[in-house]
N, C-alpha and C positions, 0 to 999 in steps of 0.2 A: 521546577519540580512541582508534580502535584501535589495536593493533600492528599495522606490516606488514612483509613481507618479502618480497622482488621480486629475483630472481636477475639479476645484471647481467652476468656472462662465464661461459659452460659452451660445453662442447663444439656442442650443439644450439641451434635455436632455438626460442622458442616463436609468436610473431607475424612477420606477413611486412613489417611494416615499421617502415623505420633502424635493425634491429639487425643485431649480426652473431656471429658463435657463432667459438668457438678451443676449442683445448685448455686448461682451468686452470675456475676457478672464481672468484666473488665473488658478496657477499650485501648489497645495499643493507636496515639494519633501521629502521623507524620506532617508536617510542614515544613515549608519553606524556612522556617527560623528554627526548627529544632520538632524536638518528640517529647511527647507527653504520654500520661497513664493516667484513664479516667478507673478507681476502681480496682478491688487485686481480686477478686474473687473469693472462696473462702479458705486457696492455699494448697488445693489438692493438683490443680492444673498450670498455676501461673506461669512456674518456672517451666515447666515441660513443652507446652503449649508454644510460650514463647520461643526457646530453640527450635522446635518443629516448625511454625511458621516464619524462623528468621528476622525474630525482630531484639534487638537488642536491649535490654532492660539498662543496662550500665548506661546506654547515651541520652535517659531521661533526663529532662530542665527540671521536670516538675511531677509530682502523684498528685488528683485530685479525688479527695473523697466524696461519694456523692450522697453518704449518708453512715451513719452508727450503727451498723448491723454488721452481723459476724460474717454473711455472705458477698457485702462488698471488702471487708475490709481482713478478713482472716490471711488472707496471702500477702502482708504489708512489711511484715519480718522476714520474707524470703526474698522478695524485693530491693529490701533495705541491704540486707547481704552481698547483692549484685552490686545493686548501684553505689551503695556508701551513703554520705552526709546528702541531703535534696532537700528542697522546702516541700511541706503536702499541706494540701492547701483544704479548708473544709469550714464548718460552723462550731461557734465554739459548742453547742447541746451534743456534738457527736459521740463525746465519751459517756452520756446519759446512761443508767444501768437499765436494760429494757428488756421486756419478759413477753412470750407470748405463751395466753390462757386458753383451756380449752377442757369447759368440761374440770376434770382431774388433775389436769394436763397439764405442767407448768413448765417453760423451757426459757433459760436466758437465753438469749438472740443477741445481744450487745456486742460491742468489739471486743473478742477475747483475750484483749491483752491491756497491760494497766502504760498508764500514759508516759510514766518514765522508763520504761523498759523499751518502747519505741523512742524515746529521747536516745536510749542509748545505744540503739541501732542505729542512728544518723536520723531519726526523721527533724528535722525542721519546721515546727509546726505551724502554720499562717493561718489563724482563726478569724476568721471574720462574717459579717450578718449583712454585710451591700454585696451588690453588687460588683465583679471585681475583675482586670485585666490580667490573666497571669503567664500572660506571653502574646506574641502580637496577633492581632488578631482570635486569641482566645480567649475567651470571658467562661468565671463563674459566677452563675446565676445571685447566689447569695438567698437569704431569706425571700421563700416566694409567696405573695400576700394571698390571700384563701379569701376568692370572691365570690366562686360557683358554689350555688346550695348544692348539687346533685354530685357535688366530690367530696365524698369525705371518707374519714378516715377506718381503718379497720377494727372493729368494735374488740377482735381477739388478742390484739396490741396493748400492753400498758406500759408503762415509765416510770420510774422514780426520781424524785426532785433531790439537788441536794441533801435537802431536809428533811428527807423520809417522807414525802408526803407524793399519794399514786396521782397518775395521773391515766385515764383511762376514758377513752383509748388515749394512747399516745401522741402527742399530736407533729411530732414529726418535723418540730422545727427547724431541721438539720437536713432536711431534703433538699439539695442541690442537682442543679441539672448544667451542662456545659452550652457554648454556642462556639461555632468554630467558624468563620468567616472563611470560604472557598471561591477557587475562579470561577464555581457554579452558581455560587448563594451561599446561603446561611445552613450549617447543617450543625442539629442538634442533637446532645447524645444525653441521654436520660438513665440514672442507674435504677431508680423502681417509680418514679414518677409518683411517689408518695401525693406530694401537696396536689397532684391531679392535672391532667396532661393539658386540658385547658386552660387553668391557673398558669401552670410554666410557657404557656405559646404564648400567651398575653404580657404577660410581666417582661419576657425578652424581648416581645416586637415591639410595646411601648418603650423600652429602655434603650433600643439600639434605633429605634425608628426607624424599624423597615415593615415591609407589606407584603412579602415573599418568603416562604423558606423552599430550598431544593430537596431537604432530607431527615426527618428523624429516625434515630436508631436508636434501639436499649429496650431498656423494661417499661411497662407503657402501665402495669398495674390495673389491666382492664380486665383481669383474669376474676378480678373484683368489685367487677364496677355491674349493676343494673342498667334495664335497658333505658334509661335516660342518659344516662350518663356515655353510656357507649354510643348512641344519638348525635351528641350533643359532640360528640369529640371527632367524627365522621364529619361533621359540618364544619369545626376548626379545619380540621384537615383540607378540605376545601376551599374554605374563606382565603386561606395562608398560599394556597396553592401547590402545595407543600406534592413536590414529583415522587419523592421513593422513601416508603415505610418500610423499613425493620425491624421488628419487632422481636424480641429477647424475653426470657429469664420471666418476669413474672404476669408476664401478657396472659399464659397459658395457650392451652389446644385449640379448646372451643372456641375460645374469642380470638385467637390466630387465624381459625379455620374460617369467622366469620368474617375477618375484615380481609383474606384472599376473594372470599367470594366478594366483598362490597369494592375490594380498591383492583386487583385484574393486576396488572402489570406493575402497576405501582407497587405493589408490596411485597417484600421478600423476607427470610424468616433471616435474624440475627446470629446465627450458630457461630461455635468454636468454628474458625478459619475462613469468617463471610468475613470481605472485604469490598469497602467504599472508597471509589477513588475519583475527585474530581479534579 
């Protein structure tokens, strides 16, 4: 059986029928040992999405969260309804109370729901800051260590510390990314690539020791990033060898539009119902 993986909430769509696209991300993954969920999106599309492209929520091993925002994690109760009791696997900063500023402007962005109330939906929570296998062949990344100067983080971002004390910007300790080992390669699925897409290429090729990947997909967070930084992640790209970009959710247009024109055939857009299969 191959690996698949089939994008089930992004901003876009990719087919014109029974899906439907929001703001957030999720990654329905097939293997050979079972099905995983990187991600619920923020709960407008999951469950719909999911029946529409035929993927079964109930035969999930596992939910992995790839960070504490309302956009990955808001569809985790409807989820949890499907499936029942699961482990979900994430850092333990995810439940952090996290605000974004602007100007006037103040919006919680945190995960909308308080942590015993997902306890009593079935989640099963597995917190951890390494590195981690959580099914064969699938690793989550865990804490990813911040080397590049030209990645950082969003200055419109803040957080709050247990202790009432801000933290500004935010710095995102809770950004995980997955690595899913294929009969093609390595292919890596990223929910906003907060800590910085070169930060997470390096931490999992030194961790797994390898010198190839076949594929990333997800939110690539370069909808944000200057032109060094978008430079600088073009040449990863290359270094890594890295075949087929999909890009999702908080990449944006313009920096979509520009790595179509820099990558050609390599790259394709992550939409509700784009599916990877190696």
């Amino acid at each position: 059986m191959p690996t698949r993986l089939t994008i089930l909430c992004e901003n876009s769509v990719a087919i014109p029928f029974g899906v439907v696209g929001e703001h957030g991300f999720a990654c329905f993954i097939e293997t050979p040992d079972g099905d995983y969920l990187f991600d619920t999106g923020q709960g407008f599309g999951i469950l719909q999405n999911a029946v529409a492209l035929k993927k079964d929520l109930a035969s999930i091993k596992g939910i992995m969260i790839s960070h504490g925002h309302y956009d990955h994690t808001g569809g985790l109760p409807l989820v949890l309804g499907v499936r029942g009791a699961v482990d979900v696997f994430g850092h333990p900063d995810m439940f952090s109370e996290r605000y974004w500023t602007n100007g006037d402007e103040h919006r919680f962005i945190g995960i909308p729901f308080r942590r015993e109330f997902l306890d009593a939906r079935g989640a099963q929570f597995r917190l951890n800051r390494e590195f981690v296998e959580v099914g064969p062949g699938v690793w989550l990344t865990g804490e990813i260590p911040r080397r590049t100067a030209f990645e950082k983080g969003d200055a419109n971002m803040i957080a709050l510390t247990p202790q009432g004390e801000t933290q500004h910007p935010d710095p995102l300790t809770d950004d995980l990314s997955l690595a899913v080992d294929t009969p093609k390669g390595l292919v890596l699925v990223l929910g906003c690539a907060h800590a910085g897409m070169v930060n997470i290429i390096d931490h999992i090729m030194e961790t797994l020791n390898r010198d190839r990947i076949y594929a990333v997909i997800g939110g690539t967070h370069l909808g944000f990033s200057g032109d060094e930084q978008f430079e600088e992640t073009l040449k990863t790209l290359d270094r890594f060898k890295i075949e087929k970009i999909g890009v999702s959710h908080c990449t944006g247009l313009i920096k979509a539009a520009q790595l179509y024109n820099r990558l050609g055939d390599r790259f394709f857009f992550g939409s509700v119902g784009t599916t990877l299969e190696t």
